[in-house]
C-alpha positions as CSV (number, residue, x, y, z in Angstrom):
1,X,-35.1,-76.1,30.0
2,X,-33.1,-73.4,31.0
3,X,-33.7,-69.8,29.5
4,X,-30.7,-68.2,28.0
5,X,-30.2,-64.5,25.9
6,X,-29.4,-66.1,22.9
7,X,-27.7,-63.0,21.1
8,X,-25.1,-62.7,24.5
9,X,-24.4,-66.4,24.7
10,X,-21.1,-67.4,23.3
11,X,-22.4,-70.9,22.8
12,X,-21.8,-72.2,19.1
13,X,-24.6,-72.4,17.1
14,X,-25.2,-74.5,14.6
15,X,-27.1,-73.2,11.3
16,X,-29.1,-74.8,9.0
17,X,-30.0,-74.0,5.4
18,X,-34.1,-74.2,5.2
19,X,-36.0,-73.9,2.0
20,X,-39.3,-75.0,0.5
21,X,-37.3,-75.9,-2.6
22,X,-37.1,-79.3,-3.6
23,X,-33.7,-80.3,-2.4
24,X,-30.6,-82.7,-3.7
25,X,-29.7,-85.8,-2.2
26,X,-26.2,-84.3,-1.6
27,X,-27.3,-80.7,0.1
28,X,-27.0,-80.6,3.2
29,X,-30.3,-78.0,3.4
30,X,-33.6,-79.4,4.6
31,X,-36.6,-79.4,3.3
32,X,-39.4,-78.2,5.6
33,X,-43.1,-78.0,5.3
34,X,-44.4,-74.0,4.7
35,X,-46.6,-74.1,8.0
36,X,-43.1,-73.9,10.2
37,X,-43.2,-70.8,12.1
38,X,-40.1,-70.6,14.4
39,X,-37.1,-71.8,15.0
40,X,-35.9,-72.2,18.3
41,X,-32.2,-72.2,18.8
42,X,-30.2,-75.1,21.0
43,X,-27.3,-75.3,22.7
44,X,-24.5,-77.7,21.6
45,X,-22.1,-79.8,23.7
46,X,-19.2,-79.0,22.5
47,X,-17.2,-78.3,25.5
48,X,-14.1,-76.8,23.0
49,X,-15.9,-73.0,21.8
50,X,-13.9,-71.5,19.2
51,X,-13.3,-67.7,20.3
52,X,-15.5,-64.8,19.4
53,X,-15.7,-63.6,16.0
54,X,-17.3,-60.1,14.3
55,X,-19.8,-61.3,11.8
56,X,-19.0,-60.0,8.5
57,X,-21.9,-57.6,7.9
58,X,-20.0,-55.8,11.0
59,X,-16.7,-56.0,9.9
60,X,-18.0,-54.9,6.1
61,X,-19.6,-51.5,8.0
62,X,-16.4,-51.0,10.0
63,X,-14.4,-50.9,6.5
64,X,-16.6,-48.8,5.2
65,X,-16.9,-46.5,8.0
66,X,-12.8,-46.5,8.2
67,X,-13.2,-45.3,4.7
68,X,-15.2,-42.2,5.1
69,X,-13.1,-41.3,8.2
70,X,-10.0,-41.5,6.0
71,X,-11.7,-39.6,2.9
72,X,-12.9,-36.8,5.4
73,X,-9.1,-36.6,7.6
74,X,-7.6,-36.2,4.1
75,X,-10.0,-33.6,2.6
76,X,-9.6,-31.6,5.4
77,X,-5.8,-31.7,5.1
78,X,-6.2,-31.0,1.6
79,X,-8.3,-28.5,2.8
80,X,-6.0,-26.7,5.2
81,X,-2.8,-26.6,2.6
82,X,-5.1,-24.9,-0.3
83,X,-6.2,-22.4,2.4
84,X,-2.2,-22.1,3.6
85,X,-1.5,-22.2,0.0
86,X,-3.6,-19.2,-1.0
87,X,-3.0,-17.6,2.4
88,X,0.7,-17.9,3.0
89,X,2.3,-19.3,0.3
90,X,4.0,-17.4,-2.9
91,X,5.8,-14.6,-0.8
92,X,8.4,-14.5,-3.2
93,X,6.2,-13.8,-6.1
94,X,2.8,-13.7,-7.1
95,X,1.5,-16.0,-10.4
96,X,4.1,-16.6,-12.7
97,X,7.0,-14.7,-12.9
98,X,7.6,-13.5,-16.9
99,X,11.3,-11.8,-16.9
100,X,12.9,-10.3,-19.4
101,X,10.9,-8.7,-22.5
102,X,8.0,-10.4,-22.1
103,X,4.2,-8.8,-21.4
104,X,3.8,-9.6,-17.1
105,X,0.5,-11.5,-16.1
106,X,0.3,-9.9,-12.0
107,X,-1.7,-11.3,-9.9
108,X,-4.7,-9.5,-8.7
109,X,-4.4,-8.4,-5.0
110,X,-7.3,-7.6,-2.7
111,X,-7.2,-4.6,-0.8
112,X,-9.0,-6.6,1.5
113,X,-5.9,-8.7,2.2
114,X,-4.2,-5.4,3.1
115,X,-5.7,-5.5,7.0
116,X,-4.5,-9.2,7.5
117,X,-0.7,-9.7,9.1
118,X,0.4,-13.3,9.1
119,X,2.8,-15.1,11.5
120,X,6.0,-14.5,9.4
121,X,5.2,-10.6,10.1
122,X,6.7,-11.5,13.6
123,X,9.9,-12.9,12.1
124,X,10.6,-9.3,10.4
125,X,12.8,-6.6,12.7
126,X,11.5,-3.6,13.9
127,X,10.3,-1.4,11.2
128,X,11.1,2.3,11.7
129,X,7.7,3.4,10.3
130,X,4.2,1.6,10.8
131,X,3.8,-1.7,8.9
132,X,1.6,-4.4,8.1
133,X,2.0,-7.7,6.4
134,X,0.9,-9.1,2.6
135,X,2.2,-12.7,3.0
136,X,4.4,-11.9,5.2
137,X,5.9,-8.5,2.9
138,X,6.2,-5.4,4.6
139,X,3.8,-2.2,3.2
140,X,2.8,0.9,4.8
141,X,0.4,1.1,7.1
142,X,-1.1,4.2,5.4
143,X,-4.0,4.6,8.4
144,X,-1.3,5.2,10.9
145,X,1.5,7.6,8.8
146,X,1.1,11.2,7.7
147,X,2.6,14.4,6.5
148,X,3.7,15.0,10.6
149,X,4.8,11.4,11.0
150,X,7.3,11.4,8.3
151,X,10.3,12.7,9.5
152,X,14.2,13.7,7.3
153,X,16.9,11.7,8.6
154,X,19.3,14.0,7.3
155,X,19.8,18.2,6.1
156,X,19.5,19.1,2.6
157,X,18.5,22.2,0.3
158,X,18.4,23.3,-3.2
159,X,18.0,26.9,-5.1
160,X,15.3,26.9,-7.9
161,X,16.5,29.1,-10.8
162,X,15.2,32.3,-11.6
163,X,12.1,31.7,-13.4
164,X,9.0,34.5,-12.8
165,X,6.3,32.0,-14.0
166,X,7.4,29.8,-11.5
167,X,6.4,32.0,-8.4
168,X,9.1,29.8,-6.5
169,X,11.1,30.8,-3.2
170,X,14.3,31.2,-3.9
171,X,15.4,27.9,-1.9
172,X,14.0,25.1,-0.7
173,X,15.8,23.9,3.0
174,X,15.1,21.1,5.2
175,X,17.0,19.6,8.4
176,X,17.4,16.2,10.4
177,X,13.8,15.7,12.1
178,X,11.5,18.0,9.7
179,X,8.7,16.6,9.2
180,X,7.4,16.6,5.3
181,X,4.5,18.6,6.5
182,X,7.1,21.8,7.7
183,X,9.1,21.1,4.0
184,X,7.0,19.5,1.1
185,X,4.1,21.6,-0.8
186,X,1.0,20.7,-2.3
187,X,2.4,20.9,-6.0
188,X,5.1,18.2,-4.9
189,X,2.3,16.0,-4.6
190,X,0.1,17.1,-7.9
191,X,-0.4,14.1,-10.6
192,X,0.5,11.4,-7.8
193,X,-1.9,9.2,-5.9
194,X,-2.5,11.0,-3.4
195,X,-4.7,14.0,-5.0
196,X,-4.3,16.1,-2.2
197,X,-5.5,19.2,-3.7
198,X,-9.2,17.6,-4.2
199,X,-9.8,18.2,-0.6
200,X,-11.3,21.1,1.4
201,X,-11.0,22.5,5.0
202,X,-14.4,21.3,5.7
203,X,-13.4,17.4,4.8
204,X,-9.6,18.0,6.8
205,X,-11.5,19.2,9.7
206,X,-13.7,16.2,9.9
207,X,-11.2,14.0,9.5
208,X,-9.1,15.4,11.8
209,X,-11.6,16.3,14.1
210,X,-10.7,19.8,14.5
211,X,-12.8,23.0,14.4
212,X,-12.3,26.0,12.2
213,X,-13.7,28.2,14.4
214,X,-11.3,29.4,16.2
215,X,-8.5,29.3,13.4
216,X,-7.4,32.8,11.9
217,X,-6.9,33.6,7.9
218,X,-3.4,33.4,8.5
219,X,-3.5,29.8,9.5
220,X,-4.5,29.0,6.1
221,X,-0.9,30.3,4.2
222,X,-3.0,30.2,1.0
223,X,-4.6,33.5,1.3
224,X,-1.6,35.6,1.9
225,X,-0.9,35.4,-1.6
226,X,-5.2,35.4,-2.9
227,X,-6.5,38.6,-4.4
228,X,-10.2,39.8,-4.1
229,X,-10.6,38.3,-7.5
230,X,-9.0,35.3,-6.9
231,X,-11.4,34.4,-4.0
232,X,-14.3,35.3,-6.3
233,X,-13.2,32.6,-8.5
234,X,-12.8,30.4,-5.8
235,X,-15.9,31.0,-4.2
236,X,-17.9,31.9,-7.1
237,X,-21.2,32.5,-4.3
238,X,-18.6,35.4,-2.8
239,X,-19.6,37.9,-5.3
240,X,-23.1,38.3,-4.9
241,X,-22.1,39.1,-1.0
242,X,-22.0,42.9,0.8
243,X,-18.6,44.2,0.9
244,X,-19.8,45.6,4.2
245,X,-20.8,42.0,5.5
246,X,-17.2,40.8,5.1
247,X,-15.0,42.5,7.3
248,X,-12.1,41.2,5.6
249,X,-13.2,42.4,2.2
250,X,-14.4,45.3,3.5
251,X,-11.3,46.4,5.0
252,X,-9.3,45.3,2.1
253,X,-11.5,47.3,-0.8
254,X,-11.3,50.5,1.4
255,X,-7.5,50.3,2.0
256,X,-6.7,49.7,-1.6
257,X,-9.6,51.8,-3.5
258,X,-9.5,54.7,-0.8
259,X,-13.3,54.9,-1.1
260,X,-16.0,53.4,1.5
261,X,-17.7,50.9,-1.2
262,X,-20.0,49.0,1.6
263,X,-23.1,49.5,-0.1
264,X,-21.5,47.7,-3.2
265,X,-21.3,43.6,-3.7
266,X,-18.3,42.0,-3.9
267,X,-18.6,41.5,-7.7
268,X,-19.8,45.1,-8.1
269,X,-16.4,46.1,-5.9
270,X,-14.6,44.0,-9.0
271,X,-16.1,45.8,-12.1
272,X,-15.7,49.2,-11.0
273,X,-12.1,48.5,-9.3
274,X,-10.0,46.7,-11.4
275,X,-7.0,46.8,-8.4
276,X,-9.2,44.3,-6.6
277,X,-8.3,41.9,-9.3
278,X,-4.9,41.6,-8.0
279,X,-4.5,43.0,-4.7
280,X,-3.2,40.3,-2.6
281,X,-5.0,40.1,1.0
282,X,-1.2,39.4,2.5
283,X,-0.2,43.3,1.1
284,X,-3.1,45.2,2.6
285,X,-4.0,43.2,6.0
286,X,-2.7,41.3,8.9
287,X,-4.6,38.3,8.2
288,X,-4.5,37.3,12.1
289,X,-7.4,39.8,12.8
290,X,-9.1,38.4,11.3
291,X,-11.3,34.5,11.5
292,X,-10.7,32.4,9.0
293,X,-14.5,31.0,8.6
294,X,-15.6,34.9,8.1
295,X,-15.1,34.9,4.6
296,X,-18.1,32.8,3.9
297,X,-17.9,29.4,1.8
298,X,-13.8,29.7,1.8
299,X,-13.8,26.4,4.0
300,X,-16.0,24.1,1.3
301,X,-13.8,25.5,-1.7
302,X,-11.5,22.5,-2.9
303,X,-7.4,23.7,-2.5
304,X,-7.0,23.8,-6.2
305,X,-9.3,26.2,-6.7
306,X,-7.3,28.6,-5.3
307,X,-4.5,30.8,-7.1
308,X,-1.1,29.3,-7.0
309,X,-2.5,26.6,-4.4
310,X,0.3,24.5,-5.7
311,X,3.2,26.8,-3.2
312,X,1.1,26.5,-0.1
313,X,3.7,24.3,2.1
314,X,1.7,21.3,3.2
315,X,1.4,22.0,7.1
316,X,-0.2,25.5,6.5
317,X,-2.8,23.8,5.9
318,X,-4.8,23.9,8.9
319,X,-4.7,20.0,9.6
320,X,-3.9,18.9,6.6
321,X,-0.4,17.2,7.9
322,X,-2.5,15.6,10.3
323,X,-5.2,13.4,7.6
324,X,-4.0,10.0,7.4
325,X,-2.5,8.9,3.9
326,X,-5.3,6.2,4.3
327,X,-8.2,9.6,4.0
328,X,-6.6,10.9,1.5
329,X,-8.2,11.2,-1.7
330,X,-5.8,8.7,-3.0
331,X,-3.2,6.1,-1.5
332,X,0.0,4.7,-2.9
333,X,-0.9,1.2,-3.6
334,X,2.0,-1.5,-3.6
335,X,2.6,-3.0,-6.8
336,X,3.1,-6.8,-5.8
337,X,3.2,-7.6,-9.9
338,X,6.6,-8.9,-8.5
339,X,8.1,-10.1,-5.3
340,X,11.5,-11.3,-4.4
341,X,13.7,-11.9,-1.4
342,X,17.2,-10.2,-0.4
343,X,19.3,-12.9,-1.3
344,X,23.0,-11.5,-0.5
345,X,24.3,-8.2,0.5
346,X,27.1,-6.9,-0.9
347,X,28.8,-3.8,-0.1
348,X,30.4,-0.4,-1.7
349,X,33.7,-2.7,-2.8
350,X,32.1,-4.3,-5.7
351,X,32.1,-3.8,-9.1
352,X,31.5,-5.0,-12.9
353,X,27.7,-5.4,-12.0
354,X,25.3,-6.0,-15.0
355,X,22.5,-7.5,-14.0
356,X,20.9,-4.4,-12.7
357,X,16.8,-3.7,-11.9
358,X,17.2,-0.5,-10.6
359,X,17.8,2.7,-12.1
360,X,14.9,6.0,-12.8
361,X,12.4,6.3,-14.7
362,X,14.2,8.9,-17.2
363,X,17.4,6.4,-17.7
364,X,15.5,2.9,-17.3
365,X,15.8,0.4,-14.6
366,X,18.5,-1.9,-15.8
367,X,21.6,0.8,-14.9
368,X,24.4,-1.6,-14.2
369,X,27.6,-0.1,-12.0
370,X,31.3,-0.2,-13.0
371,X,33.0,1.9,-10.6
372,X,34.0,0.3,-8.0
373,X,31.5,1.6,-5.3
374,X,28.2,-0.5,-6.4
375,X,27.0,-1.6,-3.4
376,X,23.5,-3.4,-3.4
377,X,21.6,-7.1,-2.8
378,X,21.3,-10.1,-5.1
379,X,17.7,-10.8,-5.4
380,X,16.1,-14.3,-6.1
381,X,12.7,-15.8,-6.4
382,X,13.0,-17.5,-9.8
383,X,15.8,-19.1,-11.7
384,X,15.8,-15.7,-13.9
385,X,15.3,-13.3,-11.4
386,X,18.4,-14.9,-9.3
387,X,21.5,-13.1,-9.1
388,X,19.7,-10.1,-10.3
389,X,21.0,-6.6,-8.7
390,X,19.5,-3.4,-7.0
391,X,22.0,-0.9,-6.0
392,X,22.4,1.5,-3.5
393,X,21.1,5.2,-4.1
394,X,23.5,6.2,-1.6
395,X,26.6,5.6,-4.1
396,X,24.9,5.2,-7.7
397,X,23.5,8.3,-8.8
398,X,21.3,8.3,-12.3
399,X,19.1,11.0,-14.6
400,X,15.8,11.9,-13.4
401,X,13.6,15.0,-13.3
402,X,12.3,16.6,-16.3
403,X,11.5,20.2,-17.8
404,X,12.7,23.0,-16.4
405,X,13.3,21.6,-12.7
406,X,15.1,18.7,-14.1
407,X,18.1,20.3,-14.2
408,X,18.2,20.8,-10.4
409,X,20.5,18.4,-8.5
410,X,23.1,18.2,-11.5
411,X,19.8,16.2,-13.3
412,X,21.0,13.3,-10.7
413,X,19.1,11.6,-8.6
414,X,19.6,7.8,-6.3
415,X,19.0,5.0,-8.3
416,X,16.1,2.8,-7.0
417,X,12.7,1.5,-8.0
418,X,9.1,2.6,-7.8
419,X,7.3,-0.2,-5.8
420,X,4.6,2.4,-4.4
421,X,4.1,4.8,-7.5
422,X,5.1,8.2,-7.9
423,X,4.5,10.0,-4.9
424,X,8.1,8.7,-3.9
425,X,11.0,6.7,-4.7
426,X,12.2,3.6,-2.7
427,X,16.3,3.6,-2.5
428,X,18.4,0.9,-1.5
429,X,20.6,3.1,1.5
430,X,22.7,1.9,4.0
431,X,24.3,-1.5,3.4
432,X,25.7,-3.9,6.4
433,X,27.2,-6.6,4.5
434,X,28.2,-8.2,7.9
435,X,25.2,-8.6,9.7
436,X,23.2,-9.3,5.7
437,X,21.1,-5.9,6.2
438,X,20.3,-2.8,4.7
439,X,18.1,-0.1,5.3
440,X,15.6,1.8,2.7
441,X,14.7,5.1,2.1
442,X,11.9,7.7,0.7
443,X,13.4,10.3,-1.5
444,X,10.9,13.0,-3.1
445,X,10.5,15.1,-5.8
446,X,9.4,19.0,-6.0
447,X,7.0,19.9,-9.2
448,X,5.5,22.9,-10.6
449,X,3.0,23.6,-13.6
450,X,4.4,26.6,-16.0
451,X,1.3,28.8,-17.4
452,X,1.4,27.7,-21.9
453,X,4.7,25.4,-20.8
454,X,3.2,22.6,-18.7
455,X,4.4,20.4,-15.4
456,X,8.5,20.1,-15.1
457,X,9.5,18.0,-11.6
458,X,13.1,17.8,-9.8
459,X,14.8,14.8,-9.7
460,X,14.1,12.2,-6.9
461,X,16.4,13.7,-4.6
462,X,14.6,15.5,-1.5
463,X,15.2,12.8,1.5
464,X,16.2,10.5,2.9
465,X,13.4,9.4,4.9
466,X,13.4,5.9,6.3
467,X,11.7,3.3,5.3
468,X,12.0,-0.3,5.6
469,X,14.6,-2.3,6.7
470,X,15.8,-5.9,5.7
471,X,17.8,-8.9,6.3
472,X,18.8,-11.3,3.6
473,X,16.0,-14.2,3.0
474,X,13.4,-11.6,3.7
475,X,10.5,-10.5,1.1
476,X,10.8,-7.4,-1.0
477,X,8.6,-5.5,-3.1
478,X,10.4,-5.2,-6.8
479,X,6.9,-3.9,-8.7
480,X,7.1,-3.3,-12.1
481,X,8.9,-2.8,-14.9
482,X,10.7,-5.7,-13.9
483,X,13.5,-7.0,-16.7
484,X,16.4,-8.6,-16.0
485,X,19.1,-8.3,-18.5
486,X,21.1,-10.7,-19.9
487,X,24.5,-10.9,-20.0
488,X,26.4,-8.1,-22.3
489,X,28.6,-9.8,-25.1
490,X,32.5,-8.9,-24.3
């Protein structure tokens, strides 16, 4: 007989049922004895074969296995649109937007999210000041701006009023291509995020990475105005110091006492002299003879601790105008509670608008325009928010400030919004209602603290500086409060 692989022959074989059973007359099974051990397969004669055929146990793992491959392609798309969902999606707002009076449920954002940029960054112009991307919005870059990068765009200048508790310079000026380091002072900044005056030149310097070494007492504007008293309560350790050891001191308490008091301390100089307590180290020496780190312990003493800390103009700080925004003690953090997109821009022609979200903080933000110069953009993002205005600063002026220095500026400042805190104001500028753009701006604020009065601030006023710059259909910050108003009854 000739040998054959049974399972590769295509030969038709035949099968019969076997059992031990006892078996119907009308079955076509056979009944076989329990000592059969094998069954040997034969080939028919059928000369006609019927073609090849997948048994069914194959074709039943073949439809199963089609079924896990279509269960995993799908959970992995599902996968990939919950991951663009969460990644990319909502750049027009975060959560659910609540409008009008009603208490706003933000969104939680992750700093962490702050150092990714996404690919609709790159369909965003040019911005004129470092940038990254939050779902594709534009925010600061705070670890590549600081006091020396921000620079005016155009003049300005105001005239404080005569007030003695004030200690104020007489005006305040500042031209095209200052930086805010040459103009702005370390009260401008007090109460805001960025707690300037919590640092000391010990913590600019490593930051910076510059040495104090070689720096002179002038380079630090702070002291011109510091009595030998004032120091001592800045550097409480100074007055259990020599006179003598201190040539600074030393110099100072013989010029203004007329006596040689080396053998005396510091605070034994202060008891006996009571001039010391308010002889300013500006009056009595040229503070460039003099090395800055001689006064021992002056570069670990935080800036507030100083008298009057609050006029030191920020770039006499040695380095200070250097520190990125991002080393600060604080950061202006973007509120993304709400985000919309630039919908239309209109310019300086229209009028009768209503639906305002811009405005101060002293008269709201909801100041609608009605004289014939409101330029601005329609925002959208929800059927509520749609249609809803921000106007230009650069042709809607509104109250701000308060106290004292509130009055400054006629009590006016741009109308705008406050997507980035307090530190500064962000104002709707330039509008090109041709090519859909406009530009932004930075406008700031000067403060002061009155001795038994308390803090007063200017209006928003001191800019512009540019910011961004947008196109209709891209993202914007809006922040909060965010209520859009409804239509006035005639």
């Amino acid at each position: 007989m000739e040998t054959k692989d049974f399972l590769t022959d295509n030969s038709r074989v035949k099968v019969i049922n076997l059992t031990t059973e006892s078996v119907p007359p009308q079955t076509s099974a056979i009944q076989v004895n329990s000592e059969i051990v094998a069954i040997v397969p034969v080939r028919t004669t059928n000369d006609n074969p019927p073609k090849n055929e997948l048994s069914k146990g194959y074709q039943w793992r073949e439809q199963k296995m089609n079924t896990w491959r279509y269960l995993m392609a799908a959970g992995m798309v599902a996968g990939l649109a919950l991951h663009g969902l969460i990644r990319f999606g909502g750049s027009y707002n975060i959560g659910s937007l609540v409008f009008e009076d009603k208490a706003v449920a933000a969104t939680p954002t992750n700093d962490s999210n702050l150092n990714h940029s996404t690919k609709q960054a790159k369909t965003l112009k040019k911005q004129p000041l470092a940038v990254k991307y939050v779902n594709g919005v534009p925010v600061p870059d705070w670890s590549k701006i600081n006091f020396d990068s921000m620079k005016f765009s155009s003049a300005g200048e105001v005239e404080f009023p005569n007030i003695k508790d004030l200690k104020l310079k007489g005006k305040r000026i500042w031209s095209a291509g200052q930086s805010l380091a040459e103009v702005m002072q370390l009260g401008d900044f007090e109460a805001t995020e960025f707690k300037i005056e919590n640092l000391n030149l010990t913590q600019i310097s490593k930051i910076t990475d510059t040495s104090l070494k070689n720096l002179k007492l002038s380079d630090f504007e702070t002291l011109k105005w510091q009595s030998l008293g004032d120091l001592a309560s800045a550097i409480p350790e100074l007055s259990k110091l020599e006179v003598a050891d201190i040539p600074a001191i030393d110099d100072l308490v013989t010029k203004v006492t007329g006596d040689a008091t080396s053998s005396l301390t510091i605070g034994e100089a202060l008891e006996i002299y009571p001039k010391l307590e308010t002889a300013e180290l500006g009056k009595y020496l040229k503070l460039d003879k003099y090395k800055l780190t001689s006064i021992p312990g002056i570069e670990k003493a935080a800036l507030k601790k100083f008298n009057n800390w609050e006029n030191t103009i920020i770039g006499k700080v040695p380095g200070l105008g250097k520190v990125p925004f991002d080393q600060l003690p604080g950061v202006p953090v973007p509120d993304l509670s709400f985000i919309g997109k630039v919908d239309v821009v209109l310019k300086e022609v229209e009028n009768g608008r209503w639906k305002s979200i811009s405005g101060s903080e002293q008269e709201g933000f909801n100041v609608p325009c009605y004289n014939k110069e409101c330029a601005h953009i329609e925002v959208a993002g929800s059927d509520i928010l749609t249609g809803a205005t921000w106007m230009s600063g650069k042709f809607q002026k509104v109250r701000g400030g308060f106290g004292v220095l509130g009055k400054l500026n006629g009590g006016k400042e741009p109308t705008g919004r406050h997507p980035f805190g307090k530190s500064f104001k962000q104002v709707i500028w330039d509008v090109n209602e041709a090519d859909g753009s406009i530009t932004t701006a930075m406008f700031f604020r000067f403060c002061k603290t009155i001795p038994f009065v308390g803090r007063t601030c200017t209006p928003y006023f001191i800019g512009p500086v540019p910011f961004f710059n947008y196109s209709e259909m891209d993202p914007i910050i809006l922040g909060t409060p965010l209520t859009v108003p409804k239509k006035p009854t005639p």
